[in-house]
DRENDRENMAR-204679 format. One record per residue (C-alpha): residue in three letters; residue number from 1; x, y, z. Coordinates in steps of 0.2 Angstrom, whole numbers. Layout:
! residues N
[rec 'ALA' NUM [X Y Z]]
...
END
This chain:
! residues 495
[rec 'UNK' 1 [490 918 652]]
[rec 'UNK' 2 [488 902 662]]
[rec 'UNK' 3 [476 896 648]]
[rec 'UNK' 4 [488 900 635]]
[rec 'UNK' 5 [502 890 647]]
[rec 'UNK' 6 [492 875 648]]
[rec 'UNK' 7 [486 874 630]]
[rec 'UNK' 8 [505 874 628]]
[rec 'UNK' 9 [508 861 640]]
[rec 'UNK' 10 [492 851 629]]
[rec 'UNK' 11 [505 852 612]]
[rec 'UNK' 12 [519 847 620]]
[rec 'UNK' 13 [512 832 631]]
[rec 'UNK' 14 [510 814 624]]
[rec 'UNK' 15 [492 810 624]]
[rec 'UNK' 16 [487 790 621]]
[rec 'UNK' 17 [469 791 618]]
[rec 'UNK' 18 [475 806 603]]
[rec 'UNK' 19 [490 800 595]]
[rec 'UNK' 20 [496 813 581]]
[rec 'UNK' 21 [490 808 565]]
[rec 'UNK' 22 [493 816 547]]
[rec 'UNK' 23 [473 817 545]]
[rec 'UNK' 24 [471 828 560]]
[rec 'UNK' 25 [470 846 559]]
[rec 'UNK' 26 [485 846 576]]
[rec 'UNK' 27 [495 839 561]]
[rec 'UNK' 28 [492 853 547]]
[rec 'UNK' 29 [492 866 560]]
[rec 'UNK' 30 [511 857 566]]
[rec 'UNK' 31 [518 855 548]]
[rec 'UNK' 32 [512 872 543]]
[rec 'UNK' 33 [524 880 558]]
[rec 'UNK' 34 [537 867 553]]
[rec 'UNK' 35 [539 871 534]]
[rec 'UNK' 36 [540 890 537]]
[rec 'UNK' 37 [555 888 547]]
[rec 'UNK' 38 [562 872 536]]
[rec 'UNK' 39 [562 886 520]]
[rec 'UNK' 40 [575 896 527]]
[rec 'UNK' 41 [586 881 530]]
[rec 'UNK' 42 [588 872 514]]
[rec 'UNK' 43 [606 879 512]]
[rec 'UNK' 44 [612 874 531]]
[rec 'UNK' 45 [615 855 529]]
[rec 'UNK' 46 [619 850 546]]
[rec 'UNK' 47 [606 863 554]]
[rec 'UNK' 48 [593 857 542]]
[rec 'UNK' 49 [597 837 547]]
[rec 'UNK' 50 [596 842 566]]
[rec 'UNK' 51 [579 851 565]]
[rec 'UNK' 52 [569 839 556]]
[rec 'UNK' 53 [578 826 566]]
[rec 'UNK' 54 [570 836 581]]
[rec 'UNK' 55 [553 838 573]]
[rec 'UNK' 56 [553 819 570]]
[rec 'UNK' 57 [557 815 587]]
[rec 'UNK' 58 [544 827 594]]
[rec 'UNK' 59 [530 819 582]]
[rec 'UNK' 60 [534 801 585]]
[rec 'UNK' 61 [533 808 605]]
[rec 'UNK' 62 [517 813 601]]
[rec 'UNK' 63 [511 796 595]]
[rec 'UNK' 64 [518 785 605]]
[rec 'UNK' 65 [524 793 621]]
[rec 'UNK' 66 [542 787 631]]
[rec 'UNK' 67 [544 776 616]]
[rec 'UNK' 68 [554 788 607]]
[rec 'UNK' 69 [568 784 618]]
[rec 'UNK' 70 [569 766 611]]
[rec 'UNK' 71 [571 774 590]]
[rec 'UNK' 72 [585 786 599]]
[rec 'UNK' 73 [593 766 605]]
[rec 'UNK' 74 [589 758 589]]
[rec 'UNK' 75 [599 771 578]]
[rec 'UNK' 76 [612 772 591]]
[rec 'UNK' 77 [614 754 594]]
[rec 'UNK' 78 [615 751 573]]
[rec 'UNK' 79 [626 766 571]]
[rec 'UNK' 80 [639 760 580]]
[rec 'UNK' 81 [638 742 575]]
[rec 'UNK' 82 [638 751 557]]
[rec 'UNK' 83 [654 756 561]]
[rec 'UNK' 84 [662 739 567]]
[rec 'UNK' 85 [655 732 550]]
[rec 'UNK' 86 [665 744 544]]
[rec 'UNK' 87 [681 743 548]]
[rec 'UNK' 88 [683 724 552]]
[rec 'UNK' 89 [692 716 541]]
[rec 'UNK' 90 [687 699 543]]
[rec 'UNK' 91 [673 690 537]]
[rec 'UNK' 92 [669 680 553]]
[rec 'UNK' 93 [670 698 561]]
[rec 'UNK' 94 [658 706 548]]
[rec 'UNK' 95 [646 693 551]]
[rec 'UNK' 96 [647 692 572]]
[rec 'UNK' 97 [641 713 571]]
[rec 'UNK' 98 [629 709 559]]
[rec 'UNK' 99 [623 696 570]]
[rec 'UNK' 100 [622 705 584]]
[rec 'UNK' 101 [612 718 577]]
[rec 'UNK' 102 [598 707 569]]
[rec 'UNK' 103 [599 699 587]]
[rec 'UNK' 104 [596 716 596]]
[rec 'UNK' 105 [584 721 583]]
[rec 'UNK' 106 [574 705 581]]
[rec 'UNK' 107 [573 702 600]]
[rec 'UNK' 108 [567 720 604]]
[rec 'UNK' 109 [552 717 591]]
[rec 'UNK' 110 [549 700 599]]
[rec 'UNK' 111 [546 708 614]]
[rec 'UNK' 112 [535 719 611]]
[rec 'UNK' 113 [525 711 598]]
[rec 'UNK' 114 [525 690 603]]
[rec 'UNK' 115 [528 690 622]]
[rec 'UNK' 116 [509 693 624]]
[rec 'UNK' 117 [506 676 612]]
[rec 'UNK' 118 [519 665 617]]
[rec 'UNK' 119 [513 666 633]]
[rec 'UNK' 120 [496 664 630]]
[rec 'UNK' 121 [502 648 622]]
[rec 'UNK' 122 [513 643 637]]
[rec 'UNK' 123 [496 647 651]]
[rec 'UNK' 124 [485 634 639]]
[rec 'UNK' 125 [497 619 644]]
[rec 'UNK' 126 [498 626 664]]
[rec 'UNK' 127 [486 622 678]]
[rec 'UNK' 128 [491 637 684]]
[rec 'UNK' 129 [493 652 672]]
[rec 'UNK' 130 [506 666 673]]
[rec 'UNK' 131 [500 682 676]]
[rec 'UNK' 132 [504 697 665]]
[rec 'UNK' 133 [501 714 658]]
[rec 'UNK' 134 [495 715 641]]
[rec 'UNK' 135 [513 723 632]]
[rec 'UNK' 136 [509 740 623]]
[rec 'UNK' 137 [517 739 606]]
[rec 'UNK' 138 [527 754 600]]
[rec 'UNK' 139 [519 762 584]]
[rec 'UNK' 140 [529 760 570]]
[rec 'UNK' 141 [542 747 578]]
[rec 'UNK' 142 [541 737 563]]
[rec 'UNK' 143 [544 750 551]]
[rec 'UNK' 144 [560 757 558]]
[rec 'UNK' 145 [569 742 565]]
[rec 'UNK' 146 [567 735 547]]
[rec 'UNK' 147 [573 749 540]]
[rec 'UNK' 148 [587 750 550]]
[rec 'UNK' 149 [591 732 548]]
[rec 'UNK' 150 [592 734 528]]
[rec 'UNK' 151 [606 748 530]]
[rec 'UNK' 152 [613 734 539]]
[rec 'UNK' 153 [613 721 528]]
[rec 'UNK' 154 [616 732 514]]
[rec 'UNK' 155 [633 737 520]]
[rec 'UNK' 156 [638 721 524]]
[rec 'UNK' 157 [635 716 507]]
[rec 'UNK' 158 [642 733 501]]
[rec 'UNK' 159 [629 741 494]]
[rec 'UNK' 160 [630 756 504]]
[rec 'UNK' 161 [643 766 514]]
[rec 'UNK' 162 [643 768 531]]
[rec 'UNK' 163 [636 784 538]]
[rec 'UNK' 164 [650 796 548]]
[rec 'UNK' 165 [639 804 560]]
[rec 'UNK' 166 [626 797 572]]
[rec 'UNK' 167 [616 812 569]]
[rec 'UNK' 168 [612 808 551]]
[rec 'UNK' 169 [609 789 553]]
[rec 'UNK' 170 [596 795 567]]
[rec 'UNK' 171 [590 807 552]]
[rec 'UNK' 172 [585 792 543]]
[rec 'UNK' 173 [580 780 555]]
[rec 'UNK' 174 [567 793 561]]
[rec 'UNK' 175 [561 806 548]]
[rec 'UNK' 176 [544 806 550]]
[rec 'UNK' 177 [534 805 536]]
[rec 'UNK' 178 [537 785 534]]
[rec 'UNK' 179 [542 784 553]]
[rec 'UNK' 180 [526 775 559]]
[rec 'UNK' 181 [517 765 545]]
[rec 'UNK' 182 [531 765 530]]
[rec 'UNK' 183 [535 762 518]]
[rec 'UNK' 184 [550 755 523]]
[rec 'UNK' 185 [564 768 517]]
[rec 'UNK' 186 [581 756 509]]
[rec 'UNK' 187 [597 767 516]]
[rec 'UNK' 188 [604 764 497]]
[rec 'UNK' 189 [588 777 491]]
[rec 'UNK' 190 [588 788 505]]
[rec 'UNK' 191 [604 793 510]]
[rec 'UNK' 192 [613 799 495]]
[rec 'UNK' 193 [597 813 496]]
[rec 'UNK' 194 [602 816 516]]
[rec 'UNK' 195 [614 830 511]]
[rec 'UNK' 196 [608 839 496]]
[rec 'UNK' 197 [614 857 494]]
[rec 'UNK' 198 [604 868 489]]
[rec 'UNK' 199 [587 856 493]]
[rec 'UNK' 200 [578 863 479]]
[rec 'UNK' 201 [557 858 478]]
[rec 'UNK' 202 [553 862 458]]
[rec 'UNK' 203 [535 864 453]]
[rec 'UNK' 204 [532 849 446]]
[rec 'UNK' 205 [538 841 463]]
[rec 'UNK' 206 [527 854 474]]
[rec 'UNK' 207 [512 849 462]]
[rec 'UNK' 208 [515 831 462]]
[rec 'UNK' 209 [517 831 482]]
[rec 'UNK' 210 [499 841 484]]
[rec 'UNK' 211 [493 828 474]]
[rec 'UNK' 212 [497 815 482]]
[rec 'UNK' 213 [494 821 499]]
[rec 'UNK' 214 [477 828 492]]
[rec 'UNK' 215 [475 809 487]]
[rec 'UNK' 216 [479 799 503]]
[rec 'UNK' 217 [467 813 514]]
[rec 'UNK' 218 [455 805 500]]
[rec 'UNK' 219 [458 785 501]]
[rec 'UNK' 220 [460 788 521]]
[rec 'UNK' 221 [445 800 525]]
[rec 'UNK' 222 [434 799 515]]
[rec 'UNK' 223 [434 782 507]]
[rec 'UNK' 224 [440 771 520]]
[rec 'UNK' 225 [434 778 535]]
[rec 'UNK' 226 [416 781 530]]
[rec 'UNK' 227 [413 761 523]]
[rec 'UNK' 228 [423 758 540]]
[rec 'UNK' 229 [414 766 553]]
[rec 'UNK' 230 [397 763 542]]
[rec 'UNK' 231 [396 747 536]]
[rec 'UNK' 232 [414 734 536]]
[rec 'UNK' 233 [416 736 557]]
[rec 'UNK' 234 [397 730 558]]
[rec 'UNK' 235 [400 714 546]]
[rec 'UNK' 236 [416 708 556]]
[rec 'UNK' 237 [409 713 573]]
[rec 'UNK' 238 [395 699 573]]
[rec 'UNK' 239 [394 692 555]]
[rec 'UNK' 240 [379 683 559]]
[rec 'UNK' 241 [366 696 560]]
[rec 'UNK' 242 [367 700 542]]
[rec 'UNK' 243 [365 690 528]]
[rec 'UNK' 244 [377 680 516]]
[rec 'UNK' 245 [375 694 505]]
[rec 'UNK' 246 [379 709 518]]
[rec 'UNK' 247 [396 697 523]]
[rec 'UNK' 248 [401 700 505]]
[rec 'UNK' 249 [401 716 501]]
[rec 'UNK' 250 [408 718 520]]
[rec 'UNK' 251 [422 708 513]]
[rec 'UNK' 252 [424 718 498]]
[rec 'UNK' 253 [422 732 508]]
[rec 'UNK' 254 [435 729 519]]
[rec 'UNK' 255 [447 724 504]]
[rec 'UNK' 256 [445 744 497]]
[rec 'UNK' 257 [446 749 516]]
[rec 'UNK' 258 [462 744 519]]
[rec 'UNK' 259 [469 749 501]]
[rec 'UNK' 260 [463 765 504]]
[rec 'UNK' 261 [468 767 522]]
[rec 'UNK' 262 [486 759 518]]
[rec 'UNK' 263 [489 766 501]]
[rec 'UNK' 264 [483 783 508]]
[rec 'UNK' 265 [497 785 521]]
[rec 'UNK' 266 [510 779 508]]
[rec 'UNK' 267 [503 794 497]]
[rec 'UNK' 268 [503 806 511]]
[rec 'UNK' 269 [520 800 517]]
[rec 'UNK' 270 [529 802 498]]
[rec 'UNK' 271 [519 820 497]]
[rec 'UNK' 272 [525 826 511]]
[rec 'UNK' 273 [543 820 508]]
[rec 'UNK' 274 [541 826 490]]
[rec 'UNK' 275 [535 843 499]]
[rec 'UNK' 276 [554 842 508]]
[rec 'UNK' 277 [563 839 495]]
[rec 'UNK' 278 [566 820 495]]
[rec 'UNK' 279 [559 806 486]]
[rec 'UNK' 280 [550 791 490]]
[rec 'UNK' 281 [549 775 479]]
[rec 'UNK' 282 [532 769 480]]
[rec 'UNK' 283 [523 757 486]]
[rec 'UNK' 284 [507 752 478]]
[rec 'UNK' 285 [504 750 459]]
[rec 'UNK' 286 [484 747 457]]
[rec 'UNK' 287 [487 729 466]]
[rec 'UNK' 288 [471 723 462]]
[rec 'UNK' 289 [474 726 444]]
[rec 'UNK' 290 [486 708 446]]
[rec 'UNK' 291 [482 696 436]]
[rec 'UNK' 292 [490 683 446]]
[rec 'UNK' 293 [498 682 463]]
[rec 'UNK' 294 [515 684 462]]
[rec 'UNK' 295 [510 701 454]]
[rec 'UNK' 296 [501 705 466]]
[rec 'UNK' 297 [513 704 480]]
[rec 'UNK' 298 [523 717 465]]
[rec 'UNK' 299 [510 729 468]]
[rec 'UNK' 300 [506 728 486]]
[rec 'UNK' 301 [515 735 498]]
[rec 'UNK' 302 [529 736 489]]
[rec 'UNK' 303 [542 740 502]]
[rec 'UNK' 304 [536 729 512]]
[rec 'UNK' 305 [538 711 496]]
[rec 'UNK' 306 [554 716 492]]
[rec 'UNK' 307 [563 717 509]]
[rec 'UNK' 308 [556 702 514]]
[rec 'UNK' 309 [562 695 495]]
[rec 'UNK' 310 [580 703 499]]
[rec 'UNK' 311 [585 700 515]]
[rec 'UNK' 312 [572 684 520]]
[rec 'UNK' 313 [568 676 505]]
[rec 'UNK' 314 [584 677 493]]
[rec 'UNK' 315 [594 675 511]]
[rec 'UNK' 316 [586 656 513]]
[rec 'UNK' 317 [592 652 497]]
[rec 'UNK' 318 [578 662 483]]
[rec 'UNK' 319 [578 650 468]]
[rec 'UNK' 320 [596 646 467]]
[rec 'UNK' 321 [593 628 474]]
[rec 'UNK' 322 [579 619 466]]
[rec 'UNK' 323 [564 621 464]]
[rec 'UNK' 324 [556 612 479]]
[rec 'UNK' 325 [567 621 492]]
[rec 'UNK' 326 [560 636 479]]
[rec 'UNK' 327 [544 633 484]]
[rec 'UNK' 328 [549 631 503]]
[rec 'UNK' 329 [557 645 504]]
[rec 'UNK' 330 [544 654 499]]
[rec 'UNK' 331 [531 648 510]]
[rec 'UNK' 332 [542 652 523]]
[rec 'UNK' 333 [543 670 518]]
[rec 'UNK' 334 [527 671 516]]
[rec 'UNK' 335 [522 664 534]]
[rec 'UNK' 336 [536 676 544]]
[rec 'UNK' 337 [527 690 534]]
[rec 'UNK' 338 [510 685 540]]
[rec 'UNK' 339 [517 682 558]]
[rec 'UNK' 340 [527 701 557]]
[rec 'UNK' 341 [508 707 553]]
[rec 'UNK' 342 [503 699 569]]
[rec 'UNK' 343 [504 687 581]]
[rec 'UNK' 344 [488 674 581]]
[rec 'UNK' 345 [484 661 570]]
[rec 'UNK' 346 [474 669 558]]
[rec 'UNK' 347 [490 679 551]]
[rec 'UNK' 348 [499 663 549]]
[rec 'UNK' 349 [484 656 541]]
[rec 'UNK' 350 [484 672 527]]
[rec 'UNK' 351 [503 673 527]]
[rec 'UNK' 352 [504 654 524]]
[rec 'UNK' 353 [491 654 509]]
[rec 'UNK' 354 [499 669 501]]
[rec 'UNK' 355 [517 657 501]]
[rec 'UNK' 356 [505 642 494]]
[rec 'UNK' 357 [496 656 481]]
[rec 'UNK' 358 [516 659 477]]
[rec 'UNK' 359 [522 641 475]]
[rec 'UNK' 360 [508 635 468]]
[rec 'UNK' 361 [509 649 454]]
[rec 'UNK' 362 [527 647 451]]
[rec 'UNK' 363 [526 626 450]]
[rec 'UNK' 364 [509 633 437]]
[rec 'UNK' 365 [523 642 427]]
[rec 'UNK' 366 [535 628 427]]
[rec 'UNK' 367 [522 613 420]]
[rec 'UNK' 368 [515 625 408]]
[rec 'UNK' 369 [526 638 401]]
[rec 'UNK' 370 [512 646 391]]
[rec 'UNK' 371 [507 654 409]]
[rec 'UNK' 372 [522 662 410]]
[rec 'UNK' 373 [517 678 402]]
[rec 'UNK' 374 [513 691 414]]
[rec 'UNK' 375 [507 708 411]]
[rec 'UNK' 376 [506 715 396]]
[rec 'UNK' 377 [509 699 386]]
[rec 'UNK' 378 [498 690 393]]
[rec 'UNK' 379 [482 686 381]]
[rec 'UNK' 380 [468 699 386]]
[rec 'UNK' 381 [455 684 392]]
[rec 'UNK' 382 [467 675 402]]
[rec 'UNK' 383 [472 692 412]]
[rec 'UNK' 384 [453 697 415]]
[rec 'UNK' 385 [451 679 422]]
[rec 'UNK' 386 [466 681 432]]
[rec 'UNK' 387 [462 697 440]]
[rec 'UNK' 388 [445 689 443]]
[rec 'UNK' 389 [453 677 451]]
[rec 'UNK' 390 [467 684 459]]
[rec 'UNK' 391 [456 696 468]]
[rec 'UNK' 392 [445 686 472]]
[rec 'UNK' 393 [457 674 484]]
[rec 'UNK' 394 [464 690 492]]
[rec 'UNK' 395 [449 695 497]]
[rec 'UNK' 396 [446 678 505]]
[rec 'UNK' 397 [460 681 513]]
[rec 'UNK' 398 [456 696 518]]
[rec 'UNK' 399 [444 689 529]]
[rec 'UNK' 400 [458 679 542]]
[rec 'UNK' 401 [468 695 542]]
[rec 'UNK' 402 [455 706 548]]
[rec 'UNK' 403 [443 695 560]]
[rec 'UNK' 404 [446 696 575]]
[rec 'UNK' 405 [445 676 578]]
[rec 'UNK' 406 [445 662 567]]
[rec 'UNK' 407 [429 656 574]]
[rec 'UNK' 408 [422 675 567]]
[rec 'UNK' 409 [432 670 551]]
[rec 'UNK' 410 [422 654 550]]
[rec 'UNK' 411 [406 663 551]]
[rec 'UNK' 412 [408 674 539]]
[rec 'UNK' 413 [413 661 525]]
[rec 'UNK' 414 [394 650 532]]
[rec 'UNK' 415 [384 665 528]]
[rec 'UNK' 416 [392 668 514]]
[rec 'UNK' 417 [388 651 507]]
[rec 'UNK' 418 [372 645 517]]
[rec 'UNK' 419 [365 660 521]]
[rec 'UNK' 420 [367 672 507]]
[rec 'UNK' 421 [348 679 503]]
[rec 'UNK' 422 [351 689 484]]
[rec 'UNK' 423 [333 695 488]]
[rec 'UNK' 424 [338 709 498]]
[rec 'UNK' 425 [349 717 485]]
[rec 'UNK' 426 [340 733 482]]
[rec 'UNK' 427 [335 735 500]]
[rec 'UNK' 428 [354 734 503]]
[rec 'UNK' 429 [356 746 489]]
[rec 'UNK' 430 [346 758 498]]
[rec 'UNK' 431 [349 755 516]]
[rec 'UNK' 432 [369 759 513]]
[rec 'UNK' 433 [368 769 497]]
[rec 'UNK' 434 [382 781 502]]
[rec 'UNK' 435 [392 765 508]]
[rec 'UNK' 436 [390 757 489]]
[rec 'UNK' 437 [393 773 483]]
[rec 'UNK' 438 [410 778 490]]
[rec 'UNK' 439 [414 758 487]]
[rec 'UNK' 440 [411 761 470]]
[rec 'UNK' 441 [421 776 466]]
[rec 'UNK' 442 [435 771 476]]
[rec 'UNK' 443 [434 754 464]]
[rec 'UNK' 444 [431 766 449]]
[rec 'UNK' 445 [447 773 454]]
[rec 'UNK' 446 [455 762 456]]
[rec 'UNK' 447 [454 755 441]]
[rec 'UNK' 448 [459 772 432]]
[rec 'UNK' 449 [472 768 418]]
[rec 'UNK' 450 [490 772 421]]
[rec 'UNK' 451 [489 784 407]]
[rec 'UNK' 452 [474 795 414]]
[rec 'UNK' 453 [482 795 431]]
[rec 'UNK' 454 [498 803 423]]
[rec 'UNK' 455 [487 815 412]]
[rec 'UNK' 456 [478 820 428]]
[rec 'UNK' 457 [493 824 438]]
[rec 'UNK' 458 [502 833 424]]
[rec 'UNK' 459 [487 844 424]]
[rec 'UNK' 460 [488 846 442]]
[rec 'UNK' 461 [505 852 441]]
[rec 'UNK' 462 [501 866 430]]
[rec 'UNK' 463 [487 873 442]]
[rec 'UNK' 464 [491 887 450]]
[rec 'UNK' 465 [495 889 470]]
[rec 'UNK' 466 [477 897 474]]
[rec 'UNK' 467 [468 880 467]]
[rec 'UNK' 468 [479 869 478]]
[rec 'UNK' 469 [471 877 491]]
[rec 'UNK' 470 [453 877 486]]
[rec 'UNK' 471 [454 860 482]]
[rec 'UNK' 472 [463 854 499]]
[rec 'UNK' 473 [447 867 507]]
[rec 'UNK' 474 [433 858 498]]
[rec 'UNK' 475 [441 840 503]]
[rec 'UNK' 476 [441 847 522]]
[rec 'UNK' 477 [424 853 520]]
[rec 'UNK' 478 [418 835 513]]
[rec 'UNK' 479 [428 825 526]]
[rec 'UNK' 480 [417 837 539]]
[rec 'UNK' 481 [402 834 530]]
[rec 'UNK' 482 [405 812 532]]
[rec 'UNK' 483 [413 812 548]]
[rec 'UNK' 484 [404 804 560]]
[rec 'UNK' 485 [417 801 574]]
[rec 'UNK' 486 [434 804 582]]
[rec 'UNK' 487 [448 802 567]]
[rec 'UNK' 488 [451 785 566]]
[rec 'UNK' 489 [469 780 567]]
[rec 'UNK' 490 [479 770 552]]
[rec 'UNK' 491 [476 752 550]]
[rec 'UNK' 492 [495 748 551]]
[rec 'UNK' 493 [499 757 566]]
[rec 'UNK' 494 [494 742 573]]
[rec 'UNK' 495 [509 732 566]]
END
């Protein structure tokens, strides 16, 4: 009996070294509990809101401890500021509660994610340094304090209605398959579907949410994690004991890492909505099927490109006032996004040569309006050559974004030109065959048309249940057969 008491205690207790993630079998064995009960409430609005409210709460607990107060004061505090917006009348009023939220919300992310930097910075210039504890950042902070900024915005530009009761705006701001690495959920998509009645799943949404969850176990556990643990965290741990050649394929491994790692939550998180009864946008299209750069920052993170576009970008003045304070503007954009992702050089290196990729491809446009074309208009030689070359400067970039220095940086880029030794090729072939071969098929992948990707999931909506679950027992048994460590945790939890 005390066993069983304190295994209870172990659920219910915050753990930092195991923070709950949708790979882990805590997770399946916690959403298995929580969707039996959430069947029998899909007629009881209010009831339905408060439990799953509850069961967000509890899991964002269960990844990042006390924090969970601070989404309770972020919903709260835009809630009621919500409201003001609301009824003001005046302009000068609207825009003072609109203030004070980006305020509250932009100065709690501060702290918590530059307060380490800036005064890193500060004790370069003082003879005698400050002392300090390293700041632990919230997981998800990002994520939700965006989202809650666009509801926001959006009703201050009237594009959405203001919520009536605190419990369903906490409903949004916290429902936890987006909660802690997106994608960012607008309030304009997600809250007309807050008070469905009946929630109804059909089967076409149940199959198209097991394959996508089925999906994302994939990219995440299998693909990513393997060439991870194997292969891409040796290259950036000390580039200089490999070869030029190694440093590559590190480089390109890392580029399919965190596709897969990223992309695979997203999936996840829209399956397991989809499993609820809501829906998602999404927010990866194939992104390094872009033929240029401004499409690929269409396809990548997509939640992510368009609220910056919407409420940074188009807020600085977009395109509407020439094209040199265009090209600023974007640049700008670009380099806050690089800084949101973290806060060291490097990011503002990869965030500042995305917003030159940008300008530069725009000003391209402009000199020579047969490059206009995009997708399928574009000539079919001039889009392989721009995929080529699209992909190959994100995965240059790539490089700053996940070094840990830019010295590391540096030294990857010398052994790739001075050091790169194509004599080892089949060796490397054979040393890390199981690397190259998971690289490959997620490559192969994802590659796949649009229409073969369709095809395939009509299919897989016709399947019948007992198939969903030999499928989703063969993937556990193959993420058991390639595991060789502790689950890792998602690449974006760190931002």
């Amino acid at each position: 009996m005390a066993q069983q008491f304190s295994n209870l205690l172990d659920l219910l207790r915050y753990n930092p070294e195991e923070p709950l993630l949708f790979t882990s079998g805590l997770f399946l064995f916690l959403f298995l509990g929580f969707t039996f009960l959430y069947g029998f409430m899909r007629r009881t609005v209010t009831l339905r809101i408060v439990y799953v409210t509850l069961f967000s709460l509890y899991f964002y607990y269960k990844t990042s401890g006390l924090f969970f107060l601070l989404l309770i004061f972020t919903a709260t505090s835009d809630f009621f500021i919500g409201q003001c917006i609301a009824s003001a009348r005046r302009r000068w009023a609207k825009r003072f509660w609109v203030g004070l939220s980006v305020c509250i919300n932009l100065g709690m992310l501060g702290y918590f994610k530059y307060t380490d930097f800036l005064i890193g910075i500060l004790n370069d210039f003082l003879a005698d340094p400050l002392e300090f504890q390293n700041i632990f950042l919230p997981i998800g902070i990002s994520f939700f304090t965006f989202q809650s900024m666009s509801y926001i915005v959006d009703l201050y530009r009237e594009k959405v209605r203001p919520l009536r009761r605190w419990i369903d705006y906490l409903f949004y701001i916290s429902f936890f398959p987006q909660l802690v690495a997106g994608p960012i959920v607008r309030a304009r998509d997600f809250i007309p579907q807050i008070h469905q009645r009946p929630l109804t799943v059909s089967r076409a949404q149940f199959g198209e949410g097991f394959w996508l969850i089925l999906c994302g176990l994939f990219k995440k556990a299998v693909i990513s994690d393997f060439i991870s643990l194997n292969f891409v965290d040796r290259i950036f741990d000390n580039p200089t004991l490999y070869t030029g050649l190694e440093n590559l394929v590190g480089v390109l491994g890392y580029a399919m890492q965190i596709y897969c790692d990223f992309s695979g939550y997203s999936d996840m998180a829209i399956g397991i909505a989809l499993l609820l009864g809501f829906r998602f946008n999404a927010n990866f299209d194939s992104p390094y099927k872009s033929a240029t750069i401004t499409e690929f920052w269409r396809r990548w993170h997509i939640s992510l490109s368009s609220w910056l576009k919407d409420y940074l970008y188009i807020s600085l003045g977009g395109n509407r006032k020439g094209r040199v304070r265009t090209y600023l503007n974007l640049l700008i954009t670009m380099l806050l996004g690089g800084l949101w992702h973290g806060a060291a050089i490097r990011f503002l290196v990869w965030g500042g040569a995305h917003g030159a990729g940008l300008a530069v491809h725009k000003l391209t446009m402009h000199l020579a309006p047969g490059f206009r074309a995009t997708g399928a208009e574009m000539p079919r030689w001039r889009r392989i050559i721009g995929i080529l070359f699209t992909f190959s400067f994100v995965c240059a970039l790539w490089v700053f974004f996940r070094a840990e220095s830019m010295e590391v940086a540096g030294q990857i880029f010398t052994q790739i030109f001075t050091a790169f030794h194509p004599e080892i090729f089949f060796d490397f072939i054979t040393g890390y065959r199981w690397v190259v071969v998971l690289l490959a098929i997620g490559y192969a992948l994802h590659f796949t048309s649009a229409r073969v990707e369709a095809q395939t999931l009509r299919v897989v909506q016709r399947l019948p249940i007992f198939v969903y679950a030999l499928l989703m027992t063969g993937l556990i048994w193959l993420i058991m057969q390639l595991k060789s460590g502790d689950v890792q945790p998602f690449i974006y939890f760190q931002f």
